[in-house]
C-alpha positions as CSV (number, residue, x, y, z in Angstrom):
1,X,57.2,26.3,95.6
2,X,55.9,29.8,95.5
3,X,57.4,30.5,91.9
4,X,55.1,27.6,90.6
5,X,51.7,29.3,91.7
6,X,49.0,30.6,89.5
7,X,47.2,32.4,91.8
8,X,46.8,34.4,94.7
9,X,44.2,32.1,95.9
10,X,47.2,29.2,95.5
11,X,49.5,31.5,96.7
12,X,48.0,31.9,100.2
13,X,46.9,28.6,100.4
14,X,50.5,27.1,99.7
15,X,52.2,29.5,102.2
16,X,49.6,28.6,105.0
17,X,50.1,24.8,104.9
18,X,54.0,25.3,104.6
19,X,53.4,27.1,108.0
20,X,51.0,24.5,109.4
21,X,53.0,21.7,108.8
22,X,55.4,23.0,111.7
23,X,53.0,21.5,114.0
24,X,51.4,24.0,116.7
25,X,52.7,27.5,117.7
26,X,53.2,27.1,121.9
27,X,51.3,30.0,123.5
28,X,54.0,32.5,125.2
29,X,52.6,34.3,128.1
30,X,56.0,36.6,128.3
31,X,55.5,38.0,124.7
32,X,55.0,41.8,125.6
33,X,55.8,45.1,124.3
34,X,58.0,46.9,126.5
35,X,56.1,50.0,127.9
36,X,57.6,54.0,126.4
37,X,59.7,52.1,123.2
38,X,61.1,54.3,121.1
39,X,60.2,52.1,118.1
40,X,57.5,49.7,117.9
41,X,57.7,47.2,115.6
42,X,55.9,47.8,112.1
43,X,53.6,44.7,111.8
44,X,52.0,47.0,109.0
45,X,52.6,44.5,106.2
46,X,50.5,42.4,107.4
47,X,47.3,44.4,107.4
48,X,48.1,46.2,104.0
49,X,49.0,43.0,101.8
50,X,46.4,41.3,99.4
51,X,47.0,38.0,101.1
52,X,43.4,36.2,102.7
53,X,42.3,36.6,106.4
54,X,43.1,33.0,107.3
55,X,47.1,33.7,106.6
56,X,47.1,37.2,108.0
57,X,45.7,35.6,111.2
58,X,48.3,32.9,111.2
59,X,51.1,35.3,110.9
60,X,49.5,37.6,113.6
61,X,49.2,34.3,116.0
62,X,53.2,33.6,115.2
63,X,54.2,37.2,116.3
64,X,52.2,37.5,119.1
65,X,53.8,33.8,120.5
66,X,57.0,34.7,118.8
67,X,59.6,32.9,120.7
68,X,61.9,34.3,123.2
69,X,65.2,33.4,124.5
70,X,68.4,32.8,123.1
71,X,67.7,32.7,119.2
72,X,69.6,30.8,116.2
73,X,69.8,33.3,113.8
74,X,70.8,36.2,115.2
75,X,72.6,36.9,118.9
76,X,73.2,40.0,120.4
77,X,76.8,40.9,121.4
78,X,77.8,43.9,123.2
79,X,73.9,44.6,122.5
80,X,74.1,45.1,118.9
81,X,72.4,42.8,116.1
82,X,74.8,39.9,114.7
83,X,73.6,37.6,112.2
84,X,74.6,33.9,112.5
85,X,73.7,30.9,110.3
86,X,72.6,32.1,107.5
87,X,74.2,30.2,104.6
88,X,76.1,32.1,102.5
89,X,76.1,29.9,99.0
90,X,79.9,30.8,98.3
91,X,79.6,27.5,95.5
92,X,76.9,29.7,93.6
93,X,78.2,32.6,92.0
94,X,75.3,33.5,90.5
95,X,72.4,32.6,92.2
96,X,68.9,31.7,90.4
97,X,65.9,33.4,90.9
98,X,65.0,31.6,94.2
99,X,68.0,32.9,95.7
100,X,68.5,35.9,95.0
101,X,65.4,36.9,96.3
102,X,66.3,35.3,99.4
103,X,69.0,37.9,98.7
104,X,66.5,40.5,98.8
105,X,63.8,39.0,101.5
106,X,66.4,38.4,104.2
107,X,68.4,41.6,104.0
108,X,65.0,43.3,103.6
109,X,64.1,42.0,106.9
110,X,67.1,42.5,109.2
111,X,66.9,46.1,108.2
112,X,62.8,46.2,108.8
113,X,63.5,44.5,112.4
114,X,67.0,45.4,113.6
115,X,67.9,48.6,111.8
116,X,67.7,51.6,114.3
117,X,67.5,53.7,111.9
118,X,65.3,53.0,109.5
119,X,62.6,55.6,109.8
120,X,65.5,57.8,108.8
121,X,65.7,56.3,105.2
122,X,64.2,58.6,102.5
123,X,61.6,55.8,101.1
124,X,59.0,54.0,103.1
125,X,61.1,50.3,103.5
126,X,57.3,48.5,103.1
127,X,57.8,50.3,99.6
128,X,61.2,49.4,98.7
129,X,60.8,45.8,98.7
130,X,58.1,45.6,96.2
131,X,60.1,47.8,94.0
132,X,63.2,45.8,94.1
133,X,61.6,42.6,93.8
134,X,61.0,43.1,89.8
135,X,65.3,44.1,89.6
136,X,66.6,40.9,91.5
137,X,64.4,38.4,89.6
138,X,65.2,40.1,86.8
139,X,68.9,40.3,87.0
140,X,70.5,38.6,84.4
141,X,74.3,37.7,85.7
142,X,75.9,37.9,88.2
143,X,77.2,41.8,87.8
144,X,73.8,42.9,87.7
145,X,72.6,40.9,90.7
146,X,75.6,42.5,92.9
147,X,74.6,46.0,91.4
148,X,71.2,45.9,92.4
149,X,72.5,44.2,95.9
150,X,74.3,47.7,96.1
151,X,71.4,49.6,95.2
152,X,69.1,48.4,97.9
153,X,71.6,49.0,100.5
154,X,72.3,52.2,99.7
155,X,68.3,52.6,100.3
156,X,68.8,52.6,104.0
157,X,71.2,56.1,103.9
158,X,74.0,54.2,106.1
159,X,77.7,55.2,105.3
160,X,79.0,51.8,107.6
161,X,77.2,49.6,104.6
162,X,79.1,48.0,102.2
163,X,79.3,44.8,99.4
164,X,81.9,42.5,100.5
165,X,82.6,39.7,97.5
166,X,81.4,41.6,94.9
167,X,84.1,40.1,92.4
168,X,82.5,40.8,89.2
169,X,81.7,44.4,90.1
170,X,85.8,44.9,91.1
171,X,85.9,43.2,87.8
172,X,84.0,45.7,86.3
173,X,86.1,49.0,88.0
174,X,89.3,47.5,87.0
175,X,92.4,47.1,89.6
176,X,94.1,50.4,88.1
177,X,94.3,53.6,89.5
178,X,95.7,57.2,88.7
179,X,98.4,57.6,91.0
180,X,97.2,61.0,92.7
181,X,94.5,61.2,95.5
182,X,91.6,63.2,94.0
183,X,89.1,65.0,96.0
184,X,85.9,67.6,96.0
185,X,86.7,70.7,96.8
186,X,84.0,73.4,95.9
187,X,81.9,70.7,93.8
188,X,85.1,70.2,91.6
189,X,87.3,66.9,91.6
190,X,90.7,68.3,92.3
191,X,93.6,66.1,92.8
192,X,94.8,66.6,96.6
193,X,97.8,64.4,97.1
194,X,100.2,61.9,95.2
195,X,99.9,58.6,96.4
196,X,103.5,57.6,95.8
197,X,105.9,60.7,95.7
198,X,108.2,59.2,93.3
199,X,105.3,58.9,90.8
200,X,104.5,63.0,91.0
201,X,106.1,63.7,87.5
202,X,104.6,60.6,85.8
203,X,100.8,61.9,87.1
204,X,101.5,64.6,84.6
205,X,99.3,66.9,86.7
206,X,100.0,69.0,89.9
207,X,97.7,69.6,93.5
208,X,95.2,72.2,92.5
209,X,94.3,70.9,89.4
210,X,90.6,70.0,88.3
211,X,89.8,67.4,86.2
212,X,86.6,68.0,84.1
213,X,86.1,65.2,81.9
214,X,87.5,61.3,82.0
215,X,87.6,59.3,79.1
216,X,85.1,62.0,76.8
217,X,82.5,62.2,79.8
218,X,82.0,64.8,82.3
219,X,82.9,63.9,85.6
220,X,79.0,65.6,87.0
221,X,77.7,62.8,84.3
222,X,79.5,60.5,85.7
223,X,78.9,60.8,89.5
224,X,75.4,60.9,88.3
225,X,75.2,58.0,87.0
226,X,76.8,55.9,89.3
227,X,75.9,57.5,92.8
228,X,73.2,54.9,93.2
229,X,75.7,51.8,93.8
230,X,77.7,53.9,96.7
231,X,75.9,53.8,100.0
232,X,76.7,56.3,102.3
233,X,74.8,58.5,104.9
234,X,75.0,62.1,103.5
235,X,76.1,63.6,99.9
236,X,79.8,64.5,101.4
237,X,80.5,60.8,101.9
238,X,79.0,59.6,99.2
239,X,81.4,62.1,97.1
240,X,84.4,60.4,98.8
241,X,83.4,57.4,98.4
242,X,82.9,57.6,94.6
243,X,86.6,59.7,94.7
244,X,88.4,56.3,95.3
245,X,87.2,54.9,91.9
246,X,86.9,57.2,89.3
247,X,90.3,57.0,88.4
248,X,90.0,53.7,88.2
249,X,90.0,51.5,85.2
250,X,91.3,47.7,83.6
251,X,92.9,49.4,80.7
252,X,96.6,50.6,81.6
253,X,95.4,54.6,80.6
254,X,92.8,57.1,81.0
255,X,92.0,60.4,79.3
256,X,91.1,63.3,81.3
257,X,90.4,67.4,81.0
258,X,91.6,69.1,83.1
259,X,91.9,73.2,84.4
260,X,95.1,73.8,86.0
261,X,96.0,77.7,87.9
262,X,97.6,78.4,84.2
263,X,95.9,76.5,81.3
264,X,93.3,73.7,80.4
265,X,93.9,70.7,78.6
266,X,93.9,66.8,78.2
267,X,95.9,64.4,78.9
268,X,96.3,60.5,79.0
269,X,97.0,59.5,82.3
270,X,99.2,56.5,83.1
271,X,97.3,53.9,85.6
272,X,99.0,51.8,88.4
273,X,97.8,48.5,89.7
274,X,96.7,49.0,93.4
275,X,100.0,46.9,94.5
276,X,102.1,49.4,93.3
277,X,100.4,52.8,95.1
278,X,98.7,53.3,98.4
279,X,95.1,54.0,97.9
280,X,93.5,54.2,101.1
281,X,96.4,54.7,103.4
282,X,99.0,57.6,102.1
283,X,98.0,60.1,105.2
284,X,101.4,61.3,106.2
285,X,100.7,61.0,110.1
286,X,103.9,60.2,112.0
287,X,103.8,57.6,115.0
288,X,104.0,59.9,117.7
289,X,100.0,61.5,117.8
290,X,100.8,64.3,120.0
291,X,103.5,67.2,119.2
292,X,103.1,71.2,119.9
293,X,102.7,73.6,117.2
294,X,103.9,76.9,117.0
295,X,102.6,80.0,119.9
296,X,102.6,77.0,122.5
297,X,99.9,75.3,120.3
298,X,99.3,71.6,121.4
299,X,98.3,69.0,118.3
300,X,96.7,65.9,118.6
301,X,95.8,62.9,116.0
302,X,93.4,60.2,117.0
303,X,95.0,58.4,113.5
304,X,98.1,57.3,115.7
305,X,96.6,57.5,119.2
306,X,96.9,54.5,122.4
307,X,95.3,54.5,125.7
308,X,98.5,54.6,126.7
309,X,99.3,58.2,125.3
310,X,96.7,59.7,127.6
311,X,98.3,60.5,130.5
312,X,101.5,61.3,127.8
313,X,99.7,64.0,126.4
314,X,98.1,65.3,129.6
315,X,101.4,66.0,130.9
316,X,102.7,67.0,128.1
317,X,100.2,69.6,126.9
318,X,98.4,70.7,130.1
319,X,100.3,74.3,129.6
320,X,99.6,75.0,126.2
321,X,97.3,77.6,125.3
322,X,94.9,75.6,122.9
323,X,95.3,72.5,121.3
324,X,94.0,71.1,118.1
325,X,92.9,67.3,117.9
326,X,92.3,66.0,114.2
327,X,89.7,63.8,113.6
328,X,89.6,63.9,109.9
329,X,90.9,60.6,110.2
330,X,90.5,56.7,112.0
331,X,91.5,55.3,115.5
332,X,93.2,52.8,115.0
333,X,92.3,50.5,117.9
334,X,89.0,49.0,118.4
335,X,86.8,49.7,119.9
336,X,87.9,53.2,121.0
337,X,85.2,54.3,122.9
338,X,87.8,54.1,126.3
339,X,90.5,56.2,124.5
340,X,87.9,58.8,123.4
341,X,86.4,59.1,126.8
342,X,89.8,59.1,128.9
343,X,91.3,62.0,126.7
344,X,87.4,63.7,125.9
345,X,87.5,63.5,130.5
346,X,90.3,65.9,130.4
347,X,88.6,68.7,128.8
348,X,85.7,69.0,131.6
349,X,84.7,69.7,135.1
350,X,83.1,66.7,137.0
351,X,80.9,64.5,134.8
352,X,78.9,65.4,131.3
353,X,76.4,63.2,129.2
354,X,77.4,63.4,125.5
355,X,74.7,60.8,124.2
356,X,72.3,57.9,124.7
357,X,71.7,54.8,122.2
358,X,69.2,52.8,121.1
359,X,68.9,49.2,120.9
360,X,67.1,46.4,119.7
361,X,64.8,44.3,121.7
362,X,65.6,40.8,121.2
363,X,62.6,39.2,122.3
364,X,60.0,41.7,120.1
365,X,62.0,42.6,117.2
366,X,61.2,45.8,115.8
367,X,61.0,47.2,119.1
368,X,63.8,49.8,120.3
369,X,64.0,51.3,123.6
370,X,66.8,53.9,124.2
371,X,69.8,52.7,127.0
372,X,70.5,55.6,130.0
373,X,72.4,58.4,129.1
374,X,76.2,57.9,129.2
375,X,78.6,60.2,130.6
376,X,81.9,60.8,131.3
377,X,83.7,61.8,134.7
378,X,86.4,63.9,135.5
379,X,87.9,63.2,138.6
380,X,91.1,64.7,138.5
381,X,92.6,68.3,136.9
382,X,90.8,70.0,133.7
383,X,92.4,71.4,131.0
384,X,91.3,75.2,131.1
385,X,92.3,76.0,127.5
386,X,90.7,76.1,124.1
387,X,90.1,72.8,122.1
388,X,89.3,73.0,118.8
389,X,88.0,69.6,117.1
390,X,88.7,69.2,113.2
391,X,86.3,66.7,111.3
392,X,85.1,66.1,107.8
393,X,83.5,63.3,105.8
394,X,86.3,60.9,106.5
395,X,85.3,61.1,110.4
396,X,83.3,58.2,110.7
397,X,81.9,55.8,113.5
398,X,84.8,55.7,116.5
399,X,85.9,58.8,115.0
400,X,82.6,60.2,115.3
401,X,82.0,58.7,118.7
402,X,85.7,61.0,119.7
403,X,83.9,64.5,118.3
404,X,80.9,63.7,120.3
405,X,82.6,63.1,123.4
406,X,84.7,65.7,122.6
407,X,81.9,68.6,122.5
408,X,81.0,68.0,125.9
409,X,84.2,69.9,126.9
410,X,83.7,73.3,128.7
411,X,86.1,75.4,126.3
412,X,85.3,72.7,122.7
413,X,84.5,73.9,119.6
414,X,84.0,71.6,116.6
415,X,85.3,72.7,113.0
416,X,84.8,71.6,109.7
417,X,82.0,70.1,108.0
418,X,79.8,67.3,108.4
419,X,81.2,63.9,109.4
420,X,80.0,60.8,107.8
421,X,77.0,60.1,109.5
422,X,77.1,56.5,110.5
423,X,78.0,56.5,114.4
424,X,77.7,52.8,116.2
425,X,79.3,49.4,116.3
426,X,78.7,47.5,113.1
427,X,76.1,44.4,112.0
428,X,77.2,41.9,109.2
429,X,74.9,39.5,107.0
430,X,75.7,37.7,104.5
431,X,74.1,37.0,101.4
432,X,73.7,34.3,98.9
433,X,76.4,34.0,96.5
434,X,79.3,34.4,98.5
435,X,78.2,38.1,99.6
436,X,78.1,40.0,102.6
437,X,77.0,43.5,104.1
438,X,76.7,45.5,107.1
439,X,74.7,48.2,108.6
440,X,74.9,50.2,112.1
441,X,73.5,47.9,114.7
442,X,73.4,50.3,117.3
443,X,71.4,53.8,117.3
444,X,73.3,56.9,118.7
445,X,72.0,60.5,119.5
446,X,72.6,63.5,121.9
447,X,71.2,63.2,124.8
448,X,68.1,65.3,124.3
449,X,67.6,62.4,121.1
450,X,68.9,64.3,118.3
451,X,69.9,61.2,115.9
452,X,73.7,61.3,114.2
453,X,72.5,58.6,111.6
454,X,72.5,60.8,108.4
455,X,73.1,64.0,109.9
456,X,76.4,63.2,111.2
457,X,78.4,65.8,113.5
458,X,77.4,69.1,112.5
459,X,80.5,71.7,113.1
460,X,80.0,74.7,115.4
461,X,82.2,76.5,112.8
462,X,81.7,75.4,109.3
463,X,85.1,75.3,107.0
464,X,86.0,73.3,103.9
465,X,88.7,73.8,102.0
466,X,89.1,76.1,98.5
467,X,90.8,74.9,95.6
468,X,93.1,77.6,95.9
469,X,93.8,76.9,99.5
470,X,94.9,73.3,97.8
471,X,97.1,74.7,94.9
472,X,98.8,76.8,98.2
473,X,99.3,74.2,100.2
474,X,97.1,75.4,103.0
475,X,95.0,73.4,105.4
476,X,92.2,75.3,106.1
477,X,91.0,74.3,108.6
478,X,94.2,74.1,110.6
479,X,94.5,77.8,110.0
480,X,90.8,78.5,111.5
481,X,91.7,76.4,114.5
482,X,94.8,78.7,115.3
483,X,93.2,81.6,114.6
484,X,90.3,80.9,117.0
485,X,93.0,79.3,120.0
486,X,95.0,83.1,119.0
487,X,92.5,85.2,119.6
C-alpha cells in the first residue's frame, strides 16, 4: 500500500484512512503517566516528522487512549518485555521489500518502547531508523538482509543480543574451526587453550603464540571490518565474541602468521568441523565447585555451583583465611539470582542493597519507573575473611548479577576487568524470515542508579592477563587474588 505512493500528500492521506477505517478510538480515562518515571516515553517522532497535522493529531489521539490491560502482542512475565504473536515467516527465506522492513519497523520499536536502555546507545534511535531504512530495502539476498539485521542490533550496545536462524550467514563463516581456543591478550590474538588435547601437535602452534595474519590479511584488518555484525555491550566482549570465528572457515585449511617466544612464521592450519572439537565448552572445571587451595585458601566456581552447595561450602570454608570465587565463567542453573544471594548473604552483617532495576510500564510504553531497592539478609554467622571476586568479559548477565551481590560483602574486593555489560533477564522477537533476537528486558544499576548496561562491573583491582603470563602458564589473576588474601 505505502510502497505504491507518489507523494507525501498520498502518503499521509493513505495512512490516515488505514487508521480510520478501525472504527473509533474509545476514550480511556486511566491513560496517565506515572508521576517521578525514570523514562518517559519519546513521542518525539511524532512532532519532528514531515507528515500533515491531521495524521500527527490522530496518532497523538491513539497514544493518549492507548489501551490498557492485558495486551496481545507483548505480556510481561516476571516483569520483563516478551514478545508474542508476531509471525515469524519461517516459509520466506528471503523476505521482499515489505517484509523486511517490517523487519526493521517492529524491532525498531520494541527497542524505542521496551528497551531500558536505550538512551545508553551511542546514536540517537529516532536517527537510526531512517538510516537503516535505505540498507533493508536495499538488501539484495538473503545474506545481506541477515547482515544488516545484525548491524542494527548491534546499534543498541547490548552484549545479550543476538541473530538466531541466520543460516546463510553460518553459511558464510563456514562450520570449520582451528582446533585451539584463541584470545586477546594485550591487543594481540594469542591462542590460550586446545580445544581437544589429542589435537595439540596437529595445531602446529603452542599457548603463547600470536597470530598476525590469516589467510594474507592482518587480523586488526580483519576485526575491523567485521566488528559491525557482532553486538556486544563494550569493546572486551565484542573482541570475544569475534575470537569464536576467526578461525573459522568452509575450506578444510587456513593460512596464518604467527610470532611464537622463539621465531615468526606461517603456517597452514588444519580445520575441524565443530562436531569433532568443543568450541564453547572446553573449561576444564571439575563437578565439585568448591575445593581449598594452598595456605588454607578456599576456591569457589559459580561454573559448577547448586543451591544445594551453599550450606556445603559454608561449612566447609568458614575457617579458611580468604577465599577466591571465579566468575570468569556461567551459572549453570537459571535463574540464579537465589544461589547468588544465599552464598553473596554469607559474606555480610545483617542486610545490604546491592542494586535496584528498572522496568517497563505496560500500560504507557516507553515509560520506566525503577522497582525498590533489593537487598540481601544475613541472618545467621558471617564469614570474617577476605573474598576476592574474579571476573572478565565472559562474566555476563547471572554471572554479573553474582559480582554485584558479591561486592556488597564487608571484606569483597572485585578483580579483573570489565564484565560484559549486559545484566538482566532476557527479551526475544522474532523477525520475518524465520529470525529471531533478543535484548535485556530488564534495567539493572547500583543502588545510587549507576547503570551496568555498557559499563559492566568495573573491578576494584584492575588485572588482565600478559602474553607471557600465557606462554607460563600463569593465571593472573589467580595470583593477585592470593597475593591480596596473603597479605
Amino acid at each position: 500500500m505505502i510502497q505504491k505512493v507518489k507523494s507525501i500528500e498520498e502518503r499521509d492521506k493513505t495512512l490516515l484512512e488505514w487508521i480510520n477505517k478501525y472504527g473509533k478510538i474509545p476514550v480511556c480515562t486511566t491513560c496517565k503517566v506515572t508521576p517521578g518515571a525514570f523514562i518517559k516515553p519519546d513521542l518525539s517522532w511524532v512532532e519532528n516528522s514531515n507528515i500533515n497535522n491531521a495524521l500527527k493529531e490522530k496518532i497523538k489521539e491513539i497514544y493518549q487512549n492507548r489501551y490498557q490491560g492485558d495486551q496481545y502482542y507483548i505480556r510481561m512475565p516476571a516483569s520483563v518485555p516478551e514478545s508474542i504473536h508476531e509471525k515469524q515467516y519461517s516459509s520466506i527465506p528471503y523476505p521482499d521489500a515489505g517484509f523486511r522492513l517490517l523487519a526493521l519497523y517492529r524491532y525498531w520499536n520494541i527497542i524505542h518502547y521496551f528497551f531500558p536502555d536505550k538512551y545508553l546507545a551511542e546514536k540517537d534511535w529516532n536517527d537510526v531508523l531512517r538510516e537503516y531504512i535505505p540498507l533493508f530495502l536495499s538488501a539484495a539476498n538473503k545474506l545481506e538482509y541477515e547482515l544488516a539485521i545484525w548491524e542494527l542490533i548491534g546499534e543498541i550496545g547490548d552484549s545479550h543480543a543476538s541473530l538466531t536462524g541466520s543460516s546463510a550467514i553460518d553459511e558464510l563463516r563456514g562450520n570449520n574451526y582451528a582446533p585451539f581456543r584463541v584470545w586477546f591478550i594485550e591487543g594481540k590474538l594469542a591462542v590460550t587453550d586446545y580445544y581437544n588435547p589429542q589435537l595439540k601437535e596437529t595445531s602446529g602452534l603452542e599457548i603463547g603464540d600470536i597470530i598476525t595474519h590469516i589467510n594474507g590479511e592482518t587480523v586488526e584488518s580483519i576485526v575491523e571490518n567485521i566488528k559491525k555484525y557482532y553486538p556486544a555491550a563494550n569493546d572486551a566482549r565484542k573482541l570475544h565474541n569475534i575470537s569464536f570465528d576467526l578461525l573459522r572457515s568452509k575450506n578444510s585449511s587456513i593460512n596464518i602468521n604467527y610470532i611464537s617466544s622463539e621465531q615468526t612464521g606461517q603456517k597452514e592450519i588444519r580445520l575441524f568441523d565443530r562436531s569433532i572439537i568443543r568450541i564453547y565448552n572446553w573449561f576444564k572445571d571439575s563437578n565439585k565447585c568448591y575445593k581449598f587451595l594452598d595456605d588454607d585458601i578456599g576456591y569457589v566456581t559459580i561454573a559448577t555451583i547448586t543451591i544445594d552447595d551453599i550450606p556445603q561450602i559454608k561449612e566447609s570454608l568458614k575457617n579458611a583465611k580468604g577465599i577466591i570465587i571465579d566468575i570468569r565463567n556461567y551459572p549453570p542453573t537459571f535463574p540464579s539470582g537465589h544461589i547468588g544471594a544465599e552464598l553473596g548473604s554469607w559474606f555480610i552483617y545483617g542486610s545490604s542493597t546491592y542494586a535496584k532495576c528498572s522496568i517497563v510500564n505496560i500500560d504507557n510504553p516507553g515509560e520506566f519507573t525503577f522497582t525498590p531497592i533489593h537487598y540481601i539478609q544475613n541472618s545467621g554467622e558471617t564469614y570474617r575473611g577476605k573474598v576476592i571476586v574474579l571476573v572478565n568479559e565472559i562474566t555476563l548477565s547471572s554471572a554479573e548479577f553474582f559480582a554485584m551481590v558479591f561486592r556488597s560483602g564487608v571484606n569483597s574486593t572485585i578483580i579483573g576487568s570489565r564484565t560484559a555489560g549486559s545484566l538482566g533477564a532476557v527479551s526475544s522477537i522474532s523477525l520475518p524470515g524465520g529470525l529471531g533476537t533478543g535484548f535485556t528486558g530488564i534495567g539493572f544499576y547500583y543502588p545510587d542508579g549507576t547503570p551496568t548496561q555498557r559499563f559492566g562491573i568495573v573491578p576494584d583491582i584492575w588485572v588482565e592477563p600478559t602474553v607471557e603470563g600465557i606462554r607460563q602458564g600463569r593465571d593472573e589473576l589467580m595470583e593477585m587474588a592470593i597475593k591480596l588474601i596473603n597479605e
